[in-house]
C-alpha positions in Angstrom: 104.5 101.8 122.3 107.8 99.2 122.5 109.1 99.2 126.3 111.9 100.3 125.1 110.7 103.5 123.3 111.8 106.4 126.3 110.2 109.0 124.4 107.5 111.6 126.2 104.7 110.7 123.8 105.1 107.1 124.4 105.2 107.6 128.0 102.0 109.4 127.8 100.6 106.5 125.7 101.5 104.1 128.5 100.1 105.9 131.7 96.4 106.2 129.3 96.3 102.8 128.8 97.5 101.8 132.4 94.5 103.9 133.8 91.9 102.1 131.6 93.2 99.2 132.5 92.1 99.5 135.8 88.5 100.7 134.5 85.9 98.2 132.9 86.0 95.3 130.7 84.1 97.6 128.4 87.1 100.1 128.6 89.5 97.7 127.9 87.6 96.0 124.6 87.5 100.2 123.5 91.5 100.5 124.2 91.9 97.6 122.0 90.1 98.6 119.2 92.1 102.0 119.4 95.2 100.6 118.5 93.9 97.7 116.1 92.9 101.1 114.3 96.3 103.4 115.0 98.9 101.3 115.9 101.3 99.2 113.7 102.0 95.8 114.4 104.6 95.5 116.2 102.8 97.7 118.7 99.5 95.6 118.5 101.6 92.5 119.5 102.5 93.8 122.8 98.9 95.2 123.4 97.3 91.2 122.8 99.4 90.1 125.3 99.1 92.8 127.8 95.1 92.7 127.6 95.6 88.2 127.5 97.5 88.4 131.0 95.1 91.0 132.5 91.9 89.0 131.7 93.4 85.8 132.5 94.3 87.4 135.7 90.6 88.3 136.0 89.6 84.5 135.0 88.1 85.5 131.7 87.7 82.9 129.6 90.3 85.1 126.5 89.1 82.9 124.1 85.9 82.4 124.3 86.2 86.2 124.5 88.0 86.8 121.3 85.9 84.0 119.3 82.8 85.9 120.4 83.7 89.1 119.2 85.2 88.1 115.9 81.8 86.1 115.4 80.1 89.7 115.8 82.3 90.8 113.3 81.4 88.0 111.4 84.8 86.8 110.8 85.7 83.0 110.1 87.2 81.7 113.2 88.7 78.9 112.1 89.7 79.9 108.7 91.8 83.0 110.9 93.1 80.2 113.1 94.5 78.4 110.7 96.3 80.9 108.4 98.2 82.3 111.5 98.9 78.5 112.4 100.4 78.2 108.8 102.2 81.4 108.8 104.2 80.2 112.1 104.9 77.0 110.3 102.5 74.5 112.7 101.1 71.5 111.6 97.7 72.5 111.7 96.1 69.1 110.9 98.1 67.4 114.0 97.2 70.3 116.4 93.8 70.0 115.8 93.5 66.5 116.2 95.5 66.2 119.6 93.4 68.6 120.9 90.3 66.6 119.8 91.6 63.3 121.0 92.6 65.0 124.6 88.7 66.1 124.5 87.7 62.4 123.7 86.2 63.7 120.5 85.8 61.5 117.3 88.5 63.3 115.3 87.8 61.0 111.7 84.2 61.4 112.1 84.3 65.4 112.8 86.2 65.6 109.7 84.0 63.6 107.3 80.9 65.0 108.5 83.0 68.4 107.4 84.6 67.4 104.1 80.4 65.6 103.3 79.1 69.0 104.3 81.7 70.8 101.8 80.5 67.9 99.3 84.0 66.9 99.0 84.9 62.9 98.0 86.0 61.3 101.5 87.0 58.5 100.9 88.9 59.6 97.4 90.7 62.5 98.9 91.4 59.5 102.0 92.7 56.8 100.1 95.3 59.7 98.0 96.3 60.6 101.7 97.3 57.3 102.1 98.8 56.4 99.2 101.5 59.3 99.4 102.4 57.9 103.2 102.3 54.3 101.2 100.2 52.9 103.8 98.5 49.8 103.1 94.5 51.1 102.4 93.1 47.6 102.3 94.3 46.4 106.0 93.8 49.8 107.4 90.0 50.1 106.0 89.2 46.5 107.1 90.6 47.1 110.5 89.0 50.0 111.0 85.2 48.6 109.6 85.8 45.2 111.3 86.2 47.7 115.2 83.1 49.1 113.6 81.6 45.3 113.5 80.8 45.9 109.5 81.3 42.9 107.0 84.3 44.5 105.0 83.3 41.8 102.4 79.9 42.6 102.0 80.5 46.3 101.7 82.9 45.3 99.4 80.8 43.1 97.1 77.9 45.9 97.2 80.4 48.3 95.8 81.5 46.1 93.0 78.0 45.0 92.1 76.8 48.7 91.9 80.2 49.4 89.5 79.2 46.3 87.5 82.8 44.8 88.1 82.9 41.1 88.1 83.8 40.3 92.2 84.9 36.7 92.1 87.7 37.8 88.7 88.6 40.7 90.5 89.1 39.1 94.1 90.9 36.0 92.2 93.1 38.6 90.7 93.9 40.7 93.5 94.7 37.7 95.5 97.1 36.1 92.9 98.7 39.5 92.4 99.5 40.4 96.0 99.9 36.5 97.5 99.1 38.2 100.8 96.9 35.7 102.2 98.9 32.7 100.7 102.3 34.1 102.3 100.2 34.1 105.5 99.4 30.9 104.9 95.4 31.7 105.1 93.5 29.2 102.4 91.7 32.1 100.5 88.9 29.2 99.0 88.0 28.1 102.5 87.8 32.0 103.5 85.6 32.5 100.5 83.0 30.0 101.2 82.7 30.4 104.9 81.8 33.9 103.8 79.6 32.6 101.5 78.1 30.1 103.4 77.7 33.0 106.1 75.7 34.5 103.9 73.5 31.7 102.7 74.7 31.9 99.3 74.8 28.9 97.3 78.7 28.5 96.8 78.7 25.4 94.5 75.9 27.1 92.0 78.4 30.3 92.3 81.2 27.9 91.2 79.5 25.9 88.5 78.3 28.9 87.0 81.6 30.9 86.8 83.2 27.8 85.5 80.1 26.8 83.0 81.1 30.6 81.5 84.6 29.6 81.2 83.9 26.3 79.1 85.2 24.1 82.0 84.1 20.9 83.0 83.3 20.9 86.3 83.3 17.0 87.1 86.6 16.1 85.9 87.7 19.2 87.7 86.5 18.1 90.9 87.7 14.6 90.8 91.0 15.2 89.5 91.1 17.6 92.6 90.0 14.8 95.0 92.9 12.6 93.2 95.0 14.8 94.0 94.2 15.3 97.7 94.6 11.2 97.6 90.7 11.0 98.2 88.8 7.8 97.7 86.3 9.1 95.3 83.9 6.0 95.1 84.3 5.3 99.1 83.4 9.0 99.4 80.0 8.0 97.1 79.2 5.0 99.0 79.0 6.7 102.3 77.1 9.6 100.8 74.8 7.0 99.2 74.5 5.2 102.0 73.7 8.4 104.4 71.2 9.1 101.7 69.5 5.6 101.5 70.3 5.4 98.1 67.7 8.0 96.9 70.2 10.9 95.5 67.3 12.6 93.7 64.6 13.1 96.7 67.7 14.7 98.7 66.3 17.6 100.6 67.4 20.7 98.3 67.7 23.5 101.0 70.0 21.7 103.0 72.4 21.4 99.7 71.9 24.7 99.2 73.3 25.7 103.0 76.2 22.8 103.0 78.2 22.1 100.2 78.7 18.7 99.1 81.4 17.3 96.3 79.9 14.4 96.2 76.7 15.4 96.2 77.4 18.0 93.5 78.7 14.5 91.3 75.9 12.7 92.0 73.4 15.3 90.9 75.5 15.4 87.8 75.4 11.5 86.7 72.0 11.1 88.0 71.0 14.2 85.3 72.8 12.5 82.9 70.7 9.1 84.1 73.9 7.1 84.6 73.1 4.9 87.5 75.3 5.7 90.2 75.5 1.9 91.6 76.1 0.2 88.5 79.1 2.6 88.1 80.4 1.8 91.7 79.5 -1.6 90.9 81.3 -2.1 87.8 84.4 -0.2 89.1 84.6 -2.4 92.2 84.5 -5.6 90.0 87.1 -4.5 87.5 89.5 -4.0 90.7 88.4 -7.2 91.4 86.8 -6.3 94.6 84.4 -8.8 96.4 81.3 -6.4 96.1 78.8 -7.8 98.2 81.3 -7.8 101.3 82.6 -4.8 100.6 79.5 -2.9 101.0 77.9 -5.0 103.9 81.6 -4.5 106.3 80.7 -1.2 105.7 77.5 -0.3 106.3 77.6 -2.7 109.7 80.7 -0.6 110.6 78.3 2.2 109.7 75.8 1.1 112.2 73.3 0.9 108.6 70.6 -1.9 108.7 71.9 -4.0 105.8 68.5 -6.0 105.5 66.8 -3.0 105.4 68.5 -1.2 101.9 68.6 -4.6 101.0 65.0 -4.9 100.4 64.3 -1.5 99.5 66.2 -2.0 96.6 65.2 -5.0 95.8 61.4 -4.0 96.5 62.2 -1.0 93.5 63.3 -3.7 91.8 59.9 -5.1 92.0 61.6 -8.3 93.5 59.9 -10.5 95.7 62.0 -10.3 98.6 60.7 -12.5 101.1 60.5 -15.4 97.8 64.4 -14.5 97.6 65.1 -14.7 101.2 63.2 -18.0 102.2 64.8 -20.0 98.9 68.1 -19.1 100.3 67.4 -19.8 103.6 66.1 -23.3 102.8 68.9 -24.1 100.7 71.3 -23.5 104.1 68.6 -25.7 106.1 67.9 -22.5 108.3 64.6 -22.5 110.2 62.9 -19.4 108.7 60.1 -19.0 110.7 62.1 -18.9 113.9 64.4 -16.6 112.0 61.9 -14.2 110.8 59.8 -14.2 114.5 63.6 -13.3 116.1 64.1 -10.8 114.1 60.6 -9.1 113.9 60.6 -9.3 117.7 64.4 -7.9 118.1 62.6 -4.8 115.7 59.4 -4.5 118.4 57.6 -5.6 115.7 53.9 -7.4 116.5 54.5 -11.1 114.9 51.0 -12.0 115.7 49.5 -9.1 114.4 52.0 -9.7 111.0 51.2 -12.9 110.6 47.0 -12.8 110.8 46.9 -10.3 108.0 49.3 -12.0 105.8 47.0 -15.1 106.5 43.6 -13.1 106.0 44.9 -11.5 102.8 45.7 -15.0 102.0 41.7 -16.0 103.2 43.1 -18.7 105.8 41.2 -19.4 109.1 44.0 -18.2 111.3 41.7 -19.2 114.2 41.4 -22.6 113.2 45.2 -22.8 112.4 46.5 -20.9 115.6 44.8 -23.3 117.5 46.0 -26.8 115.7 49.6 -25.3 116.0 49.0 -24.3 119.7 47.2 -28.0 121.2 49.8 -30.0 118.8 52.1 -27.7 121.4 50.3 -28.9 123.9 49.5 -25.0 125.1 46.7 -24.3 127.0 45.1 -22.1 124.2 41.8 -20.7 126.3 44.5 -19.3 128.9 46.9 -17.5 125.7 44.0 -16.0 124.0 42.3 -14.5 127.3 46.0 -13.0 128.3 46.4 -11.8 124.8 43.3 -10.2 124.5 43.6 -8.8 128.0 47.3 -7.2 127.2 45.4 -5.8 124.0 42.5 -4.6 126.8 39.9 -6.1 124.8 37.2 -7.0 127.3 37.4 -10.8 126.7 34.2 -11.7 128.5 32.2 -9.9 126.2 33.8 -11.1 123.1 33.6 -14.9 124.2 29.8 -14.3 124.8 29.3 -12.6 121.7 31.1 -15.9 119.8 28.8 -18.2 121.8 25.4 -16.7 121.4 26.4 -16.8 117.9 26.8 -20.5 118.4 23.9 -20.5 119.9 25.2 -21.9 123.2 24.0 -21.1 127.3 26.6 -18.8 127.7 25.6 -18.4 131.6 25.4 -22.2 132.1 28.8 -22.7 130.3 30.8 -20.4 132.2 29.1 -21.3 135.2 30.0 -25.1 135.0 33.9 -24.0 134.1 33.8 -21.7 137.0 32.8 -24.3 139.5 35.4 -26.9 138.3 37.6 -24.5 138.6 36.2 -24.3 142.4 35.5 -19.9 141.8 32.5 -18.8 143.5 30.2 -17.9 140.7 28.0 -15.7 142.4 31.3 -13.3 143.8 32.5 -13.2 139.8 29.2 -12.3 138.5 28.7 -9.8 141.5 32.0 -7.8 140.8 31.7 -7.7 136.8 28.3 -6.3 137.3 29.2 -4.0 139.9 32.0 -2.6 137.7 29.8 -2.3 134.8 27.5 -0.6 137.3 24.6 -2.6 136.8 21.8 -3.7 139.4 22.9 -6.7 140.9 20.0 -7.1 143.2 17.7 -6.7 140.4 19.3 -8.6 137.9 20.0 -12.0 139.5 16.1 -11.4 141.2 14.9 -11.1 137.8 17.0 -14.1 136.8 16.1 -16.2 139.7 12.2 -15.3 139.0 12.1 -16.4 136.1 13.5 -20.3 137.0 11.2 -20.0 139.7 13.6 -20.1 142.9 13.1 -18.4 146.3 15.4 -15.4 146.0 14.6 -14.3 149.6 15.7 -18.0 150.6 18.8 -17.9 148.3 20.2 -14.4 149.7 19.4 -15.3 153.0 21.1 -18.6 152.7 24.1 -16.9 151.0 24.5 -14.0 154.0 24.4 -16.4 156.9 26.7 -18.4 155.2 29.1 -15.3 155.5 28.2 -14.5 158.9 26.4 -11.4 157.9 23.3 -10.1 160.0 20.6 -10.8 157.4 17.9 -8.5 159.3 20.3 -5.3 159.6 21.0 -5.4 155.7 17.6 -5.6 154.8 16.3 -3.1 157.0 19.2 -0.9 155.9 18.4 -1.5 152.4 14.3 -0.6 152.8 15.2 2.2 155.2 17.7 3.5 152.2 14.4 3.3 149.9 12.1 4.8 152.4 10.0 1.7 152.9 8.7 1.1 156.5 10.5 -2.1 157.6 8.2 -2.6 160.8 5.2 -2.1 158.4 6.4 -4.9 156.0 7.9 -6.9 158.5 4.1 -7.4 160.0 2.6 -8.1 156.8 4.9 -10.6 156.0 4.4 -12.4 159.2 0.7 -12.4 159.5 1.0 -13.0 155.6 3.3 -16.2 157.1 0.1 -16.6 160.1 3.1 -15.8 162.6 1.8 -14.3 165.8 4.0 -10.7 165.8 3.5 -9.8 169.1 4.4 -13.0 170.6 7.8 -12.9 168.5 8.1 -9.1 169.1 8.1 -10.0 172.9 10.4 -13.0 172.4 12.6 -10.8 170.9 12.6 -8.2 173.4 12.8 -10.7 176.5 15.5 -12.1 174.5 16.8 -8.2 174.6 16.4 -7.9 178.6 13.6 -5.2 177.4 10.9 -4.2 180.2 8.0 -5.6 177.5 
């Protein structure tokens, strides 16, 4: 009943509700759906709000409450919702969505997953949204996918491809027609081809083949376009060439395909029409009257490029003999060539030696023979610059002069002997430590040596050890101890075998000792 309604009935109408009130939630919910059933609605206005301020005051959740029991009812919630929301004029769209974005909930997704669900066109039903507000779609889908970290472009291009619409036209168009990017001074071809580029597509294949379509020539194109930027075309060749070594058609193909290269795209051209690329350069250079040969050496010295080098590669394609070419010239300026050549193969860590014997053995000189004329009219020592070449090359010398003089059939030992002891070197201290390091018996070998020209080793080596102060009788008997061989036994034998009286010598030796005999 309205408060303002005095009348008995609707006092007695009053007190019944006021006493269920008091009673259970379950009382409450059955007082409700009494007057939903028999009360106007004016009347059930007043009841919403009276039941709304008692359960609040209770702490019940009233709308988690009233979305419950219209879902047992099997009502649409949200459909309810938004019909009263209309019918009192609110912007239901802008409600929602605040109250999404104060719950930190992803308002544009929650409504595309909807609209997909309802198999409704998002993205048709967005972009007519936008148009009537005449907001610019383009910037505010790139911004929004770029946030996202997707490659507007290449969604772009995938949606064109799919629609069989020709991309580079319709971008070409799009950009003429709007001049955005040009009024914002961005250079759309650069933007184009980093994206290309990004992508590891071929840009200047791309190019030549929309412009093949069109009838064009792409050459003259390109260098009226480097004209026109004031570019030295042929200097721009040169350096190319000259990066290249000259070899345009061996140029690695995946790097063109991941850099693009005018000049490389212009030498590919002329080189498949087989016009020779230098010649051209060549010609045009003369007809400027341009000193050629100058020209191109400043540069490539300025280019840190070894002139010499492309020199005689080209010459050597040529099938030129270049070092017939070089020494005729040099002889005509009176220029020592062989001091010239040895500088300059020495400056490049280049072996001269090595160099020179095979040109000589190819040519089937002695280059022993002639090394050592050149060397003694030098007045050079040559034993001494063989053995410290061959050492540096860690040839074992001693073994190759041996080699070469059994061959001659000379005394190898009695040779190097008699150089040894004019050059004052003890003989027996060389032979010692060569053996020693090729870890052969010494002892045996220079017995077996000695035996055979019938001298007294014992003699020799005792001779040689006191002659170094060195305690003759301790060496041996550490030697025959070392090969278990009873010194005192062969010590007797060989002085009875010498008719030496041992005892008298043994007690010499002890008296000699201070030894109680």
């Amino acid at each position: 009943p309205s408060p303002l309604d005095s009348s008995e009935a609707a006092t007695a109408q009053r007190a019944k509700f006021a006493d269920s009130s008091s009673s259970t939630l379950f009382t409450s919910m059955a007082a409700l759906n009494h007057y939903d059933t028999h009360c106007n609605g004016y009347h059930c206005k007043h009841v919403v709000r009276l039941i709304s301020r008692h359960l609040i005051a209770r702490k019940v959740n009233v709308v988690r409450l009233i979305i419950r029991h219209l879902n047992a009812r099997k009502v649409n919630v949200v459909r309810l919702i938004i019909r009263h929301l209309i019918a009192r004029k609110v912007n239901v769209v802008r409600l929602i969505s605040r109250h999404l974005i104060a719950r930190k909930v992803n308002v544009v997704r929650l409504i595309i997953r909807h609209l997909i669900a309802r198999k409704v066109n998002v993205v048709r039903l967005i972009i007519r949204h936008l148009i009537a507000r005449k907001v610019n779609m383009v910037r505010l889908i790139s911004r929004h996918l770029i946030a996202r970290k997707v490659n507007v472009v290449r969604l772009i291009i995938r949606h064109l491809n799919a629609r069989k619409v020709n991309v580079v036209r319709l971008i070409i168009r799009h950009l003429n027609a709007r001049k955005h990017l040009i009024a914002r001074k961005v250079n759309v071809v650069r933007l184009i081809i980093r994206h290309l580029n990004a992508r590891k597509v071929n840009v200047v294949r791309l190019i030549i083949r929309h412009l093949i379509a069109r009838k064009v020539n792409v050459v003259r194109l390109i260098i009226r376009h480097l004209i026109a930027r004031k570019v030295n075309v042929v200097r721009l060749i040169i350096r190319h060439l000259n990066a290249r070594h000259l070899n345009a058609r061996k140029v690695n193909v995946h790097l063109i395909a991941r850099k693009v290269n005018v000049v490389r795209l212009i030498i590919r051209h002329l080189n498949a029409r087989k016009v020779n690329v230098v010649r051209l350069i060549i010609l045009h250079l003369i007809a400027r009257k341009v000193n050629v040969v100058r020209l191109i050496i400043r540069h490539l010295i300025a280019r840190k490029v070894n002139v010499v080098r492309l020199i005689i590669r080209h010459l050597n394609a040529r099938k030129v003999n270049v070092v017939h070419l070089i020494i005729r010239h040099l002889i005509a300026r009176k220029v020592n060539v062989v001091r010239l050549i040895i500088q300059h193969l020495i400056a490049r860590k280049v072996n001269v030696v090595r160099l020179i014997i095979r040109h000589l053995n190819a040519r089937k000189v002695n280059v022993v023979r002639l090394i050592i004329r050149h060397l003694i009219a030098r007045k050079v020592n040559v034993v001494r610059l063989i053995i410290r070449h061959l050492i540096a090359r860690k040839v074992n010398v001693v073994r190759l002069i041996i080699r070469h003089l059994i061959a001659r059939k000379v005394n190898v030992v009695r040779l190097i002997i008699r150089h040894l002891n004019a050059r004052k070197v003890n003989v027996v201290r060389l032979i010692i430590r060569h053996l020693n390091a090729r870890k052969a018996n010494v002892v045996r070998l220079i017995i077996r040596h000695l035996n055979a020209r019938k001298v007294n080793v014992v003699r020799l080596i005792i001779r040689h050890l006191i002659a170094r102060k060195v305690n003759v009788v301790r060496l041996i008997i550490r030697h025959l101890i070392a090969r278990k061989v009873n010194v005192v036994r062969l010590i007797i034998r060989h002085l009875i075998a010498r008719k030496v009286n041992v005892v008298r010598l043994i007690i010499r030796h002890l008296n000699a000792r201070k030894v109680n005999v």
